[in-house]
C-alpha positions in Angstrom: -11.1 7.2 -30.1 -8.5 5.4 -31.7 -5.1 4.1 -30.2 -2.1 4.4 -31.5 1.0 1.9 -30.7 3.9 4.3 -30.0 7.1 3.4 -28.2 8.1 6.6 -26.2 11.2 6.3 -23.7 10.1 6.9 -20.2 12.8 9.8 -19.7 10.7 11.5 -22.3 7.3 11.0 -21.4 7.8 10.8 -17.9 8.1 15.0 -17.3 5.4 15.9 -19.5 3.1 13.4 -17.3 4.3 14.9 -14.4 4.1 18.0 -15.3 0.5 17.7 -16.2 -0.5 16.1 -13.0 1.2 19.3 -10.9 4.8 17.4 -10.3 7.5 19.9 -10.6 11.7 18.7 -11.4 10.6 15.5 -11.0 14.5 14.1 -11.6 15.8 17.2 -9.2 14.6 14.6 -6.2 17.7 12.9 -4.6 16.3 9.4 -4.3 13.0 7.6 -4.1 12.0 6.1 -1.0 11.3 2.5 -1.7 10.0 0.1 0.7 12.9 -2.4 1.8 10.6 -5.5 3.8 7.2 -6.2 3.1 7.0 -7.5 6.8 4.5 -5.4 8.5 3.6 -5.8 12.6 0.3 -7.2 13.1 -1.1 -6.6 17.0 -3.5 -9.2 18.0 -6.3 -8.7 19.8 -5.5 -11.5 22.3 -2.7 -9.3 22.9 1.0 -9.9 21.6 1.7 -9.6 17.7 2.8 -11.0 14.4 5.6 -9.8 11.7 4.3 -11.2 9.1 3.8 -10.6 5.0 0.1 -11.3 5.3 -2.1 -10.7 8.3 -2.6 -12.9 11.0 -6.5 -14.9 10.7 -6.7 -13.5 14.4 -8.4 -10.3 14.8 -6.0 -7.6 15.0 -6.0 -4.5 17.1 -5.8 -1.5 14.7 -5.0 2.2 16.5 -7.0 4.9 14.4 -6.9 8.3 16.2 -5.5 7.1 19.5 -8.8 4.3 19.2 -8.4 0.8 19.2 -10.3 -1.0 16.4 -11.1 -4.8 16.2 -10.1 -5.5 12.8 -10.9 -9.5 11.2 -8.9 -9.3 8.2 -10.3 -12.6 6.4 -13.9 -12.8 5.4 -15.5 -16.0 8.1 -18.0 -17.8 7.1 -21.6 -17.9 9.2 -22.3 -20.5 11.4 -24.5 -21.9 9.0 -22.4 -23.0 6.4 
């Protein structure tokens, strides 16, 4: 298959990818819900918690279903190394 190098401007080409990919009036939507922080809150498993951009190195306490999870969000190296 060959490629072709074609400038299209987005309010053009936007619709007809929409449209193929089941999105209906895709401008008729009042705003886009952007994320404002990037700080998330991290709950430790020690107890307390973190706001933080990254996560913690703690373990963290993840809720999944009502659940608590034991989450360690950086790869550790064995014992050995």
């Amino acid at each position: 298959m060959e490629r072709l190098r074609v400038n299209i401007p987005l309010f053009r080409w936007f619709p007809t990818f929409a449209s193929k990919h089941g999105l209906q009036n895709v401008f008729s939507q009042p705003s886009l819900h952007v994320q404002t922080t990037l700080f998330k809150v991290w709950h430790l498993a020690k107890g307390g918690s973190v706001s933080a951009i990254h996560p913690p190195t703690e373990d963290l306490k993840l809720l999944l279903q009502g659940e608590p999870l034991l989450a360690t969000p950086f790869l550790q190296k064995s014992g050995g190394e």
